[in-house]
Backbone as CSV, one residue per row, in Angstrom:
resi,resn,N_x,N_y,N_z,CA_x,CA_y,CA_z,C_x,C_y,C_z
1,UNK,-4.745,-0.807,18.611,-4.470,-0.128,17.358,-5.457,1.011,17.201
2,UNK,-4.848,1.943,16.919,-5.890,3.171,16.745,-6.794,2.868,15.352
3,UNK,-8.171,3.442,15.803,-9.104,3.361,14.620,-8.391,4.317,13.932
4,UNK,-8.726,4.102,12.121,-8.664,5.126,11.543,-9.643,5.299,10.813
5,UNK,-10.082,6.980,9.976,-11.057,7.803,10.052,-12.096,7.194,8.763
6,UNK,-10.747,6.554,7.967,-11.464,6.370,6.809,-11.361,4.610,6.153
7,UNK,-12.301,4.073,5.665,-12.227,2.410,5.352,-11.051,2.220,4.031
8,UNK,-10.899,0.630,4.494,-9.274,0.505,3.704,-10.237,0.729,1.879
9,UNK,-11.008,0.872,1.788,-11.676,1.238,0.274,-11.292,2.462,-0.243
10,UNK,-11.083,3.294,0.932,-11.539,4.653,0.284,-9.743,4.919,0.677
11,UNK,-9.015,4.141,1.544,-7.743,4.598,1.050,-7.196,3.576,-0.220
12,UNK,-7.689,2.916,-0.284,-7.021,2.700,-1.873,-7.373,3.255,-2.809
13,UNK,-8.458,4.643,-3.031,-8.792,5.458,-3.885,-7.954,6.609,-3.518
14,UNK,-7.412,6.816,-2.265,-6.457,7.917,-2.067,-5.314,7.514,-3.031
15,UNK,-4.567,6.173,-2.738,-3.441,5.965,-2.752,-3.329,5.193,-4.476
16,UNK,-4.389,5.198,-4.995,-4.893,5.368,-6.525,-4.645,6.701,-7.373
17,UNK,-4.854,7.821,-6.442,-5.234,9.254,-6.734,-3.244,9.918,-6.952
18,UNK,-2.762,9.195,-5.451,-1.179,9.524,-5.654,-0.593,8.886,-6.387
19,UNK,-0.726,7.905,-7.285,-0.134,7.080,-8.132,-0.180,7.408,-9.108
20,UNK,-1.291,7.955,-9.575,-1.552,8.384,-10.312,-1.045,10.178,-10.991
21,UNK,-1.164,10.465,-10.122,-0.129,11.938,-9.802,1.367,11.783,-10.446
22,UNK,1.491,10.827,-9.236,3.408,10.410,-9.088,3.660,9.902,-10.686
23,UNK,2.883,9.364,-11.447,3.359,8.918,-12.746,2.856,10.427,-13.811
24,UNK,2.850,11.603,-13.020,2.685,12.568,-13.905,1.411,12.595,-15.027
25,UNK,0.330,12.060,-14.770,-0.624,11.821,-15.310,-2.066,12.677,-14.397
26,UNK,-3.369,13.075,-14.593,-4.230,13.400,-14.461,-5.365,12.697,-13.604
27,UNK,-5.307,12.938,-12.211,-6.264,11.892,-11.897,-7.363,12.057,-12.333
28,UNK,-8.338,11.628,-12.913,-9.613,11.896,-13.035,-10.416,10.354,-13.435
29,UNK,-11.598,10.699,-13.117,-12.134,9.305,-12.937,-11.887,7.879,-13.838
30,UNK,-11.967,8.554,-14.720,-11.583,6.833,-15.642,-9.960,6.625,-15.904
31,UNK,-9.721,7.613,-15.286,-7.564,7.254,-14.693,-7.608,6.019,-13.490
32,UNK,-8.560,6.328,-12.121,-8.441,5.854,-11.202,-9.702,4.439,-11.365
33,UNK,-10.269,4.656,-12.303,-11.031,3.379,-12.468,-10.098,2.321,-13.320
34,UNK,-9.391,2.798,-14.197,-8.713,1.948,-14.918,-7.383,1.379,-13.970
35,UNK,-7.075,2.055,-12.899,-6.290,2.003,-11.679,-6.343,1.226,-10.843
36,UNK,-7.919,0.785,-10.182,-8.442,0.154,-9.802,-9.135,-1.169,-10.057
37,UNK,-9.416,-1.272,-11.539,-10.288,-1.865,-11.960,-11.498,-2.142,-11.503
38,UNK,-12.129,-0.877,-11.367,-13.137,-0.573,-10.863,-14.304,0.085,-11.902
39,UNK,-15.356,0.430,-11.695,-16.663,1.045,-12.616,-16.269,2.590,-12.333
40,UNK,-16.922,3.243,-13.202,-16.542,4.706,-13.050,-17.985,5.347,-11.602
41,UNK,-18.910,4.773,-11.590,-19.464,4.582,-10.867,-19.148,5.020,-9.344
42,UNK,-18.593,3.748,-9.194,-18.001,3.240,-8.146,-16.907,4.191,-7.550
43,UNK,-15.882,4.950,-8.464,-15.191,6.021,-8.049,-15.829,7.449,-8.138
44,UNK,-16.560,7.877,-8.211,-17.806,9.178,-8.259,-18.189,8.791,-6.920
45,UNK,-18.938,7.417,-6.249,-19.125,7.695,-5.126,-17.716,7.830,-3.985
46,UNK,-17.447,7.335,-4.285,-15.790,7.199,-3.392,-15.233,8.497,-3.243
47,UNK,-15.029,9.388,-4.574,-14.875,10.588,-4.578,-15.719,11.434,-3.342
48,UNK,-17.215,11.356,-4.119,-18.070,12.264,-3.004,-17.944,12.111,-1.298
49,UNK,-17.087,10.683,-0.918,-16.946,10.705,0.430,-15.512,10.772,0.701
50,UNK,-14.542,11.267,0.051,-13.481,11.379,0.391,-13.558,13.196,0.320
51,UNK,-14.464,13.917,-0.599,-14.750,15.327,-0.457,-15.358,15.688,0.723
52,UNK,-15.779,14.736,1.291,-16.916,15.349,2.638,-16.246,14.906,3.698
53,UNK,-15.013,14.376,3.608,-14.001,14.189,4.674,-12.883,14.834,4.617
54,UNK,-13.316,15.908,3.313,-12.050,16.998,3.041,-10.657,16.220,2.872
55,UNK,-10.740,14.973,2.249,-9.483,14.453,2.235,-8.813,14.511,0.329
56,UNK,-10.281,15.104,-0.515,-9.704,15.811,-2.102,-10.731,16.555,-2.374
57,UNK,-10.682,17.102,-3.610,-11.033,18.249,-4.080,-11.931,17.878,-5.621
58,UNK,-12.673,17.890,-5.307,-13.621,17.169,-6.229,-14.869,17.738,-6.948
59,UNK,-14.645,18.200,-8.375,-15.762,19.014,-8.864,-16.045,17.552,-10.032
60,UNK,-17.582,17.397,-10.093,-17.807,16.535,-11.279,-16.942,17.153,-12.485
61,UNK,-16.804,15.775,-13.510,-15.890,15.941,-14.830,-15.435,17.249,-14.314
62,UNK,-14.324,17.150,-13.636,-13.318,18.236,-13.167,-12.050,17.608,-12.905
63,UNK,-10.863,17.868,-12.528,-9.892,17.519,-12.157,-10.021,17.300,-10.272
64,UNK,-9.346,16.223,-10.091,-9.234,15.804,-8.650,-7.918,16.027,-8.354
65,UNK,-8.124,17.048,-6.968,-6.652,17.010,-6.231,-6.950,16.308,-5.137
66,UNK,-5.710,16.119,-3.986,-5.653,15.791,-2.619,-5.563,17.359,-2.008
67,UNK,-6.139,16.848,-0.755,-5.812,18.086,-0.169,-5.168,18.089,0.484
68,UNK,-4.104,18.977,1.521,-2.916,18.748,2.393,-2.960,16.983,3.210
69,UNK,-4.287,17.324,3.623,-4.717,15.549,4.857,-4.743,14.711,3.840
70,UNK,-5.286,14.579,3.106,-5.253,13.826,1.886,-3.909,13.003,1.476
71,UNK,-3.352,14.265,1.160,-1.511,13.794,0.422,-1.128,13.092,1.352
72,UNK,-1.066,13.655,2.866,-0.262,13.207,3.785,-1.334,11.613,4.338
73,UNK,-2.205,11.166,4.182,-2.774,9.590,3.841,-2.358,9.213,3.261
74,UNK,-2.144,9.357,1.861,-2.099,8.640,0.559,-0.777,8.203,0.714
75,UNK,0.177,9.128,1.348,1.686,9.427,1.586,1.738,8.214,2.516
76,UNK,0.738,8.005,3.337,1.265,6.914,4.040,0.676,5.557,4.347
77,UNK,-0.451,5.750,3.288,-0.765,4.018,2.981,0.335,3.358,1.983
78,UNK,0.688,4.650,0.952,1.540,4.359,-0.020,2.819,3.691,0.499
79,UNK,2.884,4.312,1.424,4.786,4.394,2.375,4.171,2.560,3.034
80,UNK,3.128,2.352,3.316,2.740,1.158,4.324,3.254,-0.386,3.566
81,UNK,2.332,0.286,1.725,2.016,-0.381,0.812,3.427,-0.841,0.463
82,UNK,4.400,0.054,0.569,5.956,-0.244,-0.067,6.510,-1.660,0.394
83,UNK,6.358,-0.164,2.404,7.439,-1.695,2.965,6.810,-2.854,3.340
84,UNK,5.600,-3.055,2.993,4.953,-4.556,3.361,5.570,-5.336,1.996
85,UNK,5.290,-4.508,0.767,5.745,-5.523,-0.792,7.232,-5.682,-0.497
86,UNK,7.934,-4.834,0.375,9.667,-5.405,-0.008,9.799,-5.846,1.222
87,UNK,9.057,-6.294,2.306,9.103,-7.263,3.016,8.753,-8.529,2.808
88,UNK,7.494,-8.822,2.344,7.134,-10.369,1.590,7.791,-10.365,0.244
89,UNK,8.424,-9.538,-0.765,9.151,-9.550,-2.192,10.705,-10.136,-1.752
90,UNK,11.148,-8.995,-1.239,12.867,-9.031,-0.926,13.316,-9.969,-0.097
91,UNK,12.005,-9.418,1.145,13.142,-10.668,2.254,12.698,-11.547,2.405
92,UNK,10.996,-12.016,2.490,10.349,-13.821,2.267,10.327,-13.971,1.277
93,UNK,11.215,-13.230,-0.450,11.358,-14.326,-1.441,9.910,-14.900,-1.280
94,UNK,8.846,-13.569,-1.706,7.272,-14.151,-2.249,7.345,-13.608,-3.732
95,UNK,6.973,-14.344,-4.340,6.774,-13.983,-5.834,5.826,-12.532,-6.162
96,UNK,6.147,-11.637,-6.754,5.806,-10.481,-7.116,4.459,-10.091,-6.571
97,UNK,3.588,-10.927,-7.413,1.892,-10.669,-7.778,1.343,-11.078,-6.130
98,UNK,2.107,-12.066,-5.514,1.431,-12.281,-4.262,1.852,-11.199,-3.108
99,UNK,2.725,-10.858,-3.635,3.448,-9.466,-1.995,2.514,-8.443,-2.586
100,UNK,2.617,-8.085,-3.596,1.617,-6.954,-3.912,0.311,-7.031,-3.498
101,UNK,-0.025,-8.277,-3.471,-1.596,-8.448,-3.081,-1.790,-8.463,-0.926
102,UNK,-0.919,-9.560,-0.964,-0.612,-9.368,0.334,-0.695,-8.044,1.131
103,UNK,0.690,-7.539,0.494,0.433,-5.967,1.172,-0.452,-4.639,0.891
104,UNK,-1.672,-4.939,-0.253,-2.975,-3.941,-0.384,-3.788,-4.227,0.512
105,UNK,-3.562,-6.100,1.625,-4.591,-6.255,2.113,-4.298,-5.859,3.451
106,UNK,-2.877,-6.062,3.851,-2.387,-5.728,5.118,-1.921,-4.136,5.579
107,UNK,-1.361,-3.312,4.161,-1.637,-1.828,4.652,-2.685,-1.070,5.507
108,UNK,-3.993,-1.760,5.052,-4.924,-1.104,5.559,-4.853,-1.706,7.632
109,UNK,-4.009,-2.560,7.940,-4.414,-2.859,9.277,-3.636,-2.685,10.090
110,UNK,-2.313,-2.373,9.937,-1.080,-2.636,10.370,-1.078,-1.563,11.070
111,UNK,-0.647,-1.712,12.266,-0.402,-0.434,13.340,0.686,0.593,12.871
112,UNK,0.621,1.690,13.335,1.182,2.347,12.496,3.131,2.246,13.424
113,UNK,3.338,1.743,15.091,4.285,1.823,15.372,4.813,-0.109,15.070
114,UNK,4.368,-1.063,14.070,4.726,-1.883,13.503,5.037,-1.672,12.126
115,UNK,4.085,-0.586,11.281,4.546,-0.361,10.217,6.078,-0.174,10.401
116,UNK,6.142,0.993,11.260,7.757,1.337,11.673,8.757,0.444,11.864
117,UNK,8.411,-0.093,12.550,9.277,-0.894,13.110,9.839,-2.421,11.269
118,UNK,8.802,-2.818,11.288,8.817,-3.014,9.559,9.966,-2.438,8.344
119,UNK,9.654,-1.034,8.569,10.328,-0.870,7.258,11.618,-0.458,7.799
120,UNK,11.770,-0.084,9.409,13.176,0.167,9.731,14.334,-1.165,9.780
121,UNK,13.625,-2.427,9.562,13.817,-4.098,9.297,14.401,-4.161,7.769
122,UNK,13.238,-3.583,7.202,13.503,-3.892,5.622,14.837,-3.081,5.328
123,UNK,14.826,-1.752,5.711,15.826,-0.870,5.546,17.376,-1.320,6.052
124,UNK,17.142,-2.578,7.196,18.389,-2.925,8.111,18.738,-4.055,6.806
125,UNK,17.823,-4.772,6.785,18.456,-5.881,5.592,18.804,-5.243,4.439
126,UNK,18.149,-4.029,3.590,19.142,-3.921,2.866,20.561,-3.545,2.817
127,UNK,20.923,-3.142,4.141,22.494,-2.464,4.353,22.998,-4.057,4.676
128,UNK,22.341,-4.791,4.765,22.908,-6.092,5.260,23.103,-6.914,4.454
129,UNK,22.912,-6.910,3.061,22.052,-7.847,2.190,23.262,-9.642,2.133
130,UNK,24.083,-10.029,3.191,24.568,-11.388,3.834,23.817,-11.940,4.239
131,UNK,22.980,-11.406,4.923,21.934,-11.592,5.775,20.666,-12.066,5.156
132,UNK,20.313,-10.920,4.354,18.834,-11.785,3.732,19.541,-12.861,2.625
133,UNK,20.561,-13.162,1.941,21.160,-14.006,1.308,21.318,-15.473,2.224
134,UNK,21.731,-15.335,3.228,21.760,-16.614,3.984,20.032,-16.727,4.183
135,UNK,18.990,-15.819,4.901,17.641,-16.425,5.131,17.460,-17.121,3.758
136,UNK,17.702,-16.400,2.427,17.174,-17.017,1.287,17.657,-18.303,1.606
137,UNK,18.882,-18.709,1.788,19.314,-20.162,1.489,18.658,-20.796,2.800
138,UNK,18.364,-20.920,3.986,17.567,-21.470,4.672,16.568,-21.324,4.095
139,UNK,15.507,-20.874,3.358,14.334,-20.978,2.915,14.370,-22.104,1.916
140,UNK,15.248,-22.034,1.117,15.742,-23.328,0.386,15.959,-24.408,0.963
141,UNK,16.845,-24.561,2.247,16.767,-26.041,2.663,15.714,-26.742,3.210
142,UNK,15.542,-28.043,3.048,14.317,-28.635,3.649,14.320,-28.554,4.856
143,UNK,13.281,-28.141,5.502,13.337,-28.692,6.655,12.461,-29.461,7.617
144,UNK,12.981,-30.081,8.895,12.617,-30.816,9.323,11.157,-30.891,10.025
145,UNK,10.265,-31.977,9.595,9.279,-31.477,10.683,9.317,-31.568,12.092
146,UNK,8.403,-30.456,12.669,8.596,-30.810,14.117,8.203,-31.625,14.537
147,UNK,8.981,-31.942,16.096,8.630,-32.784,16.861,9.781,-33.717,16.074
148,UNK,10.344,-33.921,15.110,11.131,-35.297,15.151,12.362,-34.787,15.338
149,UNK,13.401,-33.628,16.035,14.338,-33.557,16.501,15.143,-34.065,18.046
């Protein structure tokens, strides 16, 4: 798996920063702390090392942008973050709060030609949706333990 440049911390302050955007709102620090549930602190430093990796645009009590590399991260932890939640949500039928958590922890690791392969899955079951309807009902039946067949 290829390293990547920046720790899964500082992309969930990216992908904090686009969420924040995408809901037409202002990123600025106590947006993305209240985002995070994080200290304002704590996003001032995060900031200062996501500026020195040129990945936003960062003047104290100023407005924060992404910068082109930036968007296109945020664009795709975000994109990672999706199809991992409507893979453990939709098709393992995991209850909300746990796919969401699940997939903030697994975006950050997931190769990027499994991500693919992932959401081109999620994308097949939804044109299919017989399909994830029958897994649901096998998930429902009991089943047997091994070894006693």
């Amino acid at each position: 798996m290829p390293a990547r440049d920046i720790s899964a911390s500082l992309e969930d302050y990216l992908e904090a920063i686009h969420a924040i955007v995408t809901a037409g709102e202002a990123p600025r620090v106590k947006a993305i702390a209240a985002h995070l549930d994080v200290r304002a602190s704590s996003v001032t430093a995060a900031l200062r090392q996501l500026a020195d990796r040129q990945l936003v645009e960062y003047v104290p009590y100023g407005a924060i942008t992404l910068t082109p590399r930036g968007e296109r991260t945020a664009r795709d932890v975000a994109g990672r973050h999706h199809a991992l939640r409507a893979f453990f949500g939709e098709i393992l039928a995991v209850e909300p709060e746990l796919a969401d958590a699940a997939a903030c922890r697994v975006e950050h690791v997931i190769p990027p030609e499994l991500h693919r392969r992932l959401a081109a899955f999620v994308a097949y079951l939804r044109d299919h949706p017989r399909s994830v309807a029958a897994f649901h009902r096998h998930l429902a039946e009991p089943s047997e333990p091994e070894g006693t067949t």
